[in-house]
C-alpha positions as CSV (number, residue, x, y, z in Angstrom):
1,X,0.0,0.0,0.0
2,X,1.3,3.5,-0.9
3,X,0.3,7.0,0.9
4,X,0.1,10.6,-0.6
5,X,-0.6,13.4,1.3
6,X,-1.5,16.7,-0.3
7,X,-3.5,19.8,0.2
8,X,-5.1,20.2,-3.1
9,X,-5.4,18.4,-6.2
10,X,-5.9,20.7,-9.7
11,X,-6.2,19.4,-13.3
12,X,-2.8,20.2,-15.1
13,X,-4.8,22.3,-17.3
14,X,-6.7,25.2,-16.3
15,X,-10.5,24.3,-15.9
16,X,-9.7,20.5,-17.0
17,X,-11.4,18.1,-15.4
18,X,-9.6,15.2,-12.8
19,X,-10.5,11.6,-12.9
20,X,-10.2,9.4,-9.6
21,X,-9.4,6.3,-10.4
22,X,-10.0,3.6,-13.5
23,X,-13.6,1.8,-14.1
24,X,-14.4,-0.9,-11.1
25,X,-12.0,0.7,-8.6
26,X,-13.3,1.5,-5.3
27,X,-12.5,4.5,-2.8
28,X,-13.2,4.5,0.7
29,X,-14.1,7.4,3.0
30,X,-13.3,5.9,6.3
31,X,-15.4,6.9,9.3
32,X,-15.2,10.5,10.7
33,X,-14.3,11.7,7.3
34,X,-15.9,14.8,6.5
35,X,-16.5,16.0,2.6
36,X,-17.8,19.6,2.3
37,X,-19.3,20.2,-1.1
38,X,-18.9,24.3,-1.8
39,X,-19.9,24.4,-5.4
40,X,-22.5,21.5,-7.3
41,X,-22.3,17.8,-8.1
42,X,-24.0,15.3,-10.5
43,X,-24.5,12.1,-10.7
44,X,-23.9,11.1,-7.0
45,X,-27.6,10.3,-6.8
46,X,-30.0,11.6,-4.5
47,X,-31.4,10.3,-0.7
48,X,-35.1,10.7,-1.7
49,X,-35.2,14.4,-1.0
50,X,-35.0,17.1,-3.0
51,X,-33.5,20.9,-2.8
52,X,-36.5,23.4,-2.3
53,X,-36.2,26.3,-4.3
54,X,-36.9,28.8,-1.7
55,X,-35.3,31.8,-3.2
56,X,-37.1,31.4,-6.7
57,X,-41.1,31.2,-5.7
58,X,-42.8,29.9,-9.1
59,X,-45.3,32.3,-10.7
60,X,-45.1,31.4,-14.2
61,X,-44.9,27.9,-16.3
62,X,-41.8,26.6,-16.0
63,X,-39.5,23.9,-16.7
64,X,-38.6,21.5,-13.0
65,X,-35.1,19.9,-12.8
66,X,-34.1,16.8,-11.6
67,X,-33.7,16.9,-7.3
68,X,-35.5,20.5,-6.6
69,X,-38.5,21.3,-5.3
70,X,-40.8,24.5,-6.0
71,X,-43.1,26.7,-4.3
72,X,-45.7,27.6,-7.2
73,X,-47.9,30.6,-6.8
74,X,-50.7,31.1,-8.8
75,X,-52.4,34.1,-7.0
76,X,-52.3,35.7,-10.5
77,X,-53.2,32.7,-12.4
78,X,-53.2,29.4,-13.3
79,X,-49.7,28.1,-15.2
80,X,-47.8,24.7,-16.0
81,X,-44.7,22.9,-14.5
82,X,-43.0,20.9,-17.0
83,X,-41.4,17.8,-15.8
84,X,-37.7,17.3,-17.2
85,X,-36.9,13.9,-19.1
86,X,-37.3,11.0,-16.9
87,X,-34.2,8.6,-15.3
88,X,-34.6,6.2,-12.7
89,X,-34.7,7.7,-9.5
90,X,-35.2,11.2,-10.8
91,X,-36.8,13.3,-8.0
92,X,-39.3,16.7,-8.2
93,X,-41.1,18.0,-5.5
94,X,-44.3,21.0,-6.3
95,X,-46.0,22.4,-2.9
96,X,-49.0,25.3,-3.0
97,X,-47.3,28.7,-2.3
98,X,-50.1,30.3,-0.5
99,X,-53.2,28.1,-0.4
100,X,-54.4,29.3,-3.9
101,X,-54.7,25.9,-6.2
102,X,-58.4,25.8,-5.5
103,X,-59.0,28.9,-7.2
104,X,-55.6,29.0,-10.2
105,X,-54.8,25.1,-10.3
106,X,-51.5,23.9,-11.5
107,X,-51.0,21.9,-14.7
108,X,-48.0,19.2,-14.7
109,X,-46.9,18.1,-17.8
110,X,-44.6,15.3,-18.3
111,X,-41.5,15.7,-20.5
112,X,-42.8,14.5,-24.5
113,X,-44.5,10.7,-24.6
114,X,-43.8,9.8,-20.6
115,X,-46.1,9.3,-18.6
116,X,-47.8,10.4,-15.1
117,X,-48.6,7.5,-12.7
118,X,-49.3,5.1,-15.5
119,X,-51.7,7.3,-17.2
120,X,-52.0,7.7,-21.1
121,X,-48.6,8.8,-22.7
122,X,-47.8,12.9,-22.4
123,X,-50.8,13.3,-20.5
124,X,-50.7,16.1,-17.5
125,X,-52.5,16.1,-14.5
126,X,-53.9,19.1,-12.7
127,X,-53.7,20.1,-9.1
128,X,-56.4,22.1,-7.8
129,X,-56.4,21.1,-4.0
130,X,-55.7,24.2,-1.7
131,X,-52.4,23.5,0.4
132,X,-51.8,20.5,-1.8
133,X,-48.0,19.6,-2.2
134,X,-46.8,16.4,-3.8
135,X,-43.7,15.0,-4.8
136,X,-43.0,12.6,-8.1
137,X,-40.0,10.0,-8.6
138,X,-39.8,8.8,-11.9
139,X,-39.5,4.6,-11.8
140,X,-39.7,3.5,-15.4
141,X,-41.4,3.7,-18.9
142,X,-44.4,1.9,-17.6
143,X,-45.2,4.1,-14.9
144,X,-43.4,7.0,-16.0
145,X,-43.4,9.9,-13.2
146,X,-44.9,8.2,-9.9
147,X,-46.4,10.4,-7.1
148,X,-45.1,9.4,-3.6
149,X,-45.7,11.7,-1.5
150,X,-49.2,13.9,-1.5
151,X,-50.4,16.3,1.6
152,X,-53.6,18.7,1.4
153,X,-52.6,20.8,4.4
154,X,-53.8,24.0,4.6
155,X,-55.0,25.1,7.7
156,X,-53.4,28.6,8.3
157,X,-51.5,30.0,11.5
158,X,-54.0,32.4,13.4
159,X,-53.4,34.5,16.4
160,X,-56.5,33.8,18.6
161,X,-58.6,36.9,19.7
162,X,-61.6,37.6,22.1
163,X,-64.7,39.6,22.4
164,X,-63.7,43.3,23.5
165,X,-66.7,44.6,25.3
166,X,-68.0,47.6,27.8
167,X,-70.7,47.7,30.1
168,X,-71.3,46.8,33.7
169,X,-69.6,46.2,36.1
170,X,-66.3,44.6,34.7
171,X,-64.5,41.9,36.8
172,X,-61.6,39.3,35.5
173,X,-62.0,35.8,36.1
174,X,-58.6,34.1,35.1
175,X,-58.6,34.9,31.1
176,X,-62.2,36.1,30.9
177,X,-63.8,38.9,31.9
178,X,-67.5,39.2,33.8
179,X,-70.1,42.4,33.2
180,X,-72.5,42.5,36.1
181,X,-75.6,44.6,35.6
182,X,-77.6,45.6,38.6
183,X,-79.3,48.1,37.4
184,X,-80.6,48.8,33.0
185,X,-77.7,49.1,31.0
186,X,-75.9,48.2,27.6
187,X,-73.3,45.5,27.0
188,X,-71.6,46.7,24.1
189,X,-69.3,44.4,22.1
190,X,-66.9,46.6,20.5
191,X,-64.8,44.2,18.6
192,X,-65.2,40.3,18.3
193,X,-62.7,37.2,18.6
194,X,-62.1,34.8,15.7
195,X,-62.3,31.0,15.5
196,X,-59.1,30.2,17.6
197,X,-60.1,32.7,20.2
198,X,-63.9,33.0,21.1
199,X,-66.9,35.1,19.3
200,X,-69.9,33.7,22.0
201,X,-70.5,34.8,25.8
202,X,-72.1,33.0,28.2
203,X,-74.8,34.6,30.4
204,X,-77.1,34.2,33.7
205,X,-79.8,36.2,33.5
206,X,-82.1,36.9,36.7
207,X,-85.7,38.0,37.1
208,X,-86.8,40.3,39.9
209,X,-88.5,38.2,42.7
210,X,-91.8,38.3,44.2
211,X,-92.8,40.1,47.0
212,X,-93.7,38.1,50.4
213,X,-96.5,39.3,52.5
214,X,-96.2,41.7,55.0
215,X,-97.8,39.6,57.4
216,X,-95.6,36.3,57.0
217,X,-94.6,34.2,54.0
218,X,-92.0,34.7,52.2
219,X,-91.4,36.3,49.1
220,X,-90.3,33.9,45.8
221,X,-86.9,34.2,44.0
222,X,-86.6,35.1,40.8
223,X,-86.7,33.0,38.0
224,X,-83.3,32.3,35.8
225,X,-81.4,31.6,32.5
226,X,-78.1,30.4,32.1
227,X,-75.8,29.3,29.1
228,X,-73.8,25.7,30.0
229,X,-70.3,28.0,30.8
230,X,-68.3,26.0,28.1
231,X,-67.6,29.1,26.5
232,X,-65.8,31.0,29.8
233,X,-65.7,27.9,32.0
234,X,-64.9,29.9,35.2
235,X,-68.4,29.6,37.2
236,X,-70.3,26.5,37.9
237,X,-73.5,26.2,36.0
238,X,-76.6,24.4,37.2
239,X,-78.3,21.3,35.3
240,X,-80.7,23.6,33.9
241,X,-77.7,25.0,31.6
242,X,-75.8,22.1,31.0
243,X,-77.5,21.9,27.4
244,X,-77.7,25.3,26.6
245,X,-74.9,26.9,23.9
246,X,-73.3,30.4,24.7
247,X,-74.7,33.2,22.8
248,X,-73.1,34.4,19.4
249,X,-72.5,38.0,19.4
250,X,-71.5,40.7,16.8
251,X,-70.1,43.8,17.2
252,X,-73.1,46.3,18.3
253,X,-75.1,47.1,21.8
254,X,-77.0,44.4,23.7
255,X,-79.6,46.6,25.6
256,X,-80.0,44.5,29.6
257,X,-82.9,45.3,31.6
258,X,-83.0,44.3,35.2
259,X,-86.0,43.1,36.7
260,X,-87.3,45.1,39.8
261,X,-88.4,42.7,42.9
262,X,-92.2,43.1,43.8
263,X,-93.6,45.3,46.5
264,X,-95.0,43.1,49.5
265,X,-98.5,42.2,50.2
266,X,-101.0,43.8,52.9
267,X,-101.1,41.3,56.0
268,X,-100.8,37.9,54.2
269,X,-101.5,38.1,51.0
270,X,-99.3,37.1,48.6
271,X,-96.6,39.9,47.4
272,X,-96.4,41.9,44.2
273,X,-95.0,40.4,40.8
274,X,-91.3,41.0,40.3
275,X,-90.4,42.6,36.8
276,X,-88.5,41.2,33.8
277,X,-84.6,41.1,33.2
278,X,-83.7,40.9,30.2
279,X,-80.4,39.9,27.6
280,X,-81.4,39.5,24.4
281,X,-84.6,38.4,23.5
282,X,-83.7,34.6,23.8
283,X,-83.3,35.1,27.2
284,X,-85.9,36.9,28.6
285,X,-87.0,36.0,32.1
286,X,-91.0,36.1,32.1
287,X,-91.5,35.3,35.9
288,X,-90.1,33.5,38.8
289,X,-91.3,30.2,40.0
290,X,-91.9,29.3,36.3
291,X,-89.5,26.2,36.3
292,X,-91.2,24.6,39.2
293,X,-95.2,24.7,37.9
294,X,-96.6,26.4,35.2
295,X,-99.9,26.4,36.7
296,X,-98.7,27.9,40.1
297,X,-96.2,30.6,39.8
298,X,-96.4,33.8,42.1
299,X,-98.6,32.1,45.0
300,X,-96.9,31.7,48.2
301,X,-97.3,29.2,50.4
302,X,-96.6,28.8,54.1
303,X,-95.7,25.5,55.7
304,X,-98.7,24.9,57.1
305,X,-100.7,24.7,53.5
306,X,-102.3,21.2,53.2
307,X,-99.9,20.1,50.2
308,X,-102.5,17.7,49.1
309,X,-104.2,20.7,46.9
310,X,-100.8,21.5,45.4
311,X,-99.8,21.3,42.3
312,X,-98.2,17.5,42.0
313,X,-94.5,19.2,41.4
314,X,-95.1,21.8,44.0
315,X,-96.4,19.4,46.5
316,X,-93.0,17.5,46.0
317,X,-90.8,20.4,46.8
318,X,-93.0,21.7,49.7
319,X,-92.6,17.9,51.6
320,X,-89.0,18.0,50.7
321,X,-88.5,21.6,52.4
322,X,-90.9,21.7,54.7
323,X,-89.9,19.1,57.4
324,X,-91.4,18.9,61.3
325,X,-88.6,21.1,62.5
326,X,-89.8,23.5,59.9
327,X,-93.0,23.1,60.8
328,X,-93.1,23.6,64.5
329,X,-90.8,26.5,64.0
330,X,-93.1,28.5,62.0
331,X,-96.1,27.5,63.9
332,X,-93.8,29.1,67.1
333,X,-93.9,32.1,64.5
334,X,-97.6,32.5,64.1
335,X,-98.0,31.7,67.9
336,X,-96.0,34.9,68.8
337,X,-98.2,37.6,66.5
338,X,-100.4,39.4,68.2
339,X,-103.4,38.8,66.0
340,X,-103.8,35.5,64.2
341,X,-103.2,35.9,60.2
342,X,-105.0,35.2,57.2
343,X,-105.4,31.7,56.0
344,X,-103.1,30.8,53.1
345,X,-104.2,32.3,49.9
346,X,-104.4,29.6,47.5
């Protein structure tokens, strides 16, 4: 075995070319042997990859060469990528620039009488998927140029942003924000979110409740709407609005009207009727007591009312709530007036 050792190796000729070697010899590159290619090479063959083209965006028909790929944009039109002459193993890559083949599609042509995936000799294809990219290796005469590699992805990069809104009073919950209205008012969206961010609120709206009588008996609560919270997520909902969506908005003034409780009753009669509150006309809060009977809302009762003329879903509530201890207690109450009230209005 012989050694030579040199730092460079030039053709004796000025821009001759340098043969290693005779046909059927072999040269090693042992391991840890680094070779840095500064200018270009052929015929080394390729690793199934190719060289994208990133400095030369394709707006215009062109012809592709062997080992590149392209970024075509045909924001300005549709156009044609001609493939060069097929080898074995030759390699071209074509990705959508900007998500525009759906509306300009590309046209791949194959180079004269070869073919495209075994279709009919010199036939192109045409790409019109948005995001599509797709990669072709030529095999043979048979199947000419084959497609290996396909994607349609085109979903987009996008910032997410939220409702901006005034009104209220504003409080922060984590990342959300809460507008509490106690008294009339306006919830003004001034700007909405997109897709990745959030364009729906969630809401509780509550009616004023009933008066009680001035006499005894309580007054009722006011009745309530709620969206199921998936939306915000930072208060705990009831079962009532576990089914219930959050409420699109757009960008304009939501008028909110807040329900007044009713006055109370003379003696024992049952109280005044407490106003509306209102968000949106989907939500409107007609009157308390609704939920629990139809047929009964805005009667109070006392715990000594013979639940047996009840409404059958009023009835059940009443001998949940109203236990002995109940019972005796508010029998204690009546003992102590001075005069003995009214019977229960029913």
């Amino acid at each position: 075995m012989s050694e030579i050792k040199v730092n460079k190796i030039s053709p004796r000729t000025a821009c001759g070319t340098t043969t290693l070697g005779d046909s059927g010899d072999t040269f090693t590159i042992p391991a840890g042997v680094t070779i840095t290619n500064n200018g270009t090479q052929t015929g080394f063959g390729r690793t199934g990859t190719v060289d994208w083209q990133t400095g030369s965006i394709k707006t215009a028909t062109f012809t592709a060469a062997n080992g590149e790929g392209y970024f075509c944009n045909t924001t300005s039109g549709s156009f044609e990528v001609d493939l060069p002459a097929g080898s074995a193993g030759a390699i071209v890559s074509i990705q959508d620039y900007n998500n525009t083949f759906d509306s300009n599609s590309l046209t791949v042509d194959p180079n004269g009488t070869e073919k495209i995936n075994g279709g009919e000799a010199g036939a192109p294809v045409t790409l019109s998927t948005e995001g599509l990219g797709i990669t072709f290796v030529y095999i043979d005469s048979t199947v000419g140029w084959r497609s290996v590699q396909s994607n349609e992805y085109a979903t987009t990069g996008v910032n997410p942003t939220f409702i901006s809104a005034t009104g209220g009073t504003i409080t922060t919950s984590g990342d959300f924000k809460i507008h509490t209205f106690t008294s009339p008012g306006t919830f003004t969206v001034c700007s909405v979110g997109n897709p990745a961010g959030s364009s729906s609120v969630d809401y509780l709206v509550i009616a004023g409740g009933g008066g009680g009588a001035t006499g005894g008996g309580a007054g009722g609560a006011g009745g309530y709407r709620e969206s199921s919270g998936a939306v915000s997520g930072n208060y705990t909902i009831s079962p009532l609005g576990a089914c219930v969506s959050a409420l699109p908005v757009t960008a304009t003034g939501y008028p909110v009207t807040v329900g007044a409780g009713g006055g109370p009753g003379p003696g024992s009669a049952a109280g005044g009727t407490g106003s509306n509150s209102v968000f949106v006309g989907s939500t409107t809060i007609s009157e308390d007591g609704e939920v629990i009977s139809k047929s009964n809302h805005r009667t109070t009762y006392a715990p000594n009312t013979d639940v047996s003329t009840l409404d059958a879903d009023v009835a059940a509530i009443a001998n949940v709530v109203w236990t002995q201890a109940v019972k005796d207690a508010y029998q204690t109450y009546l003992d102590s007036l001075p005069t003995p009230p009214l019977p229960p209005i029913e």
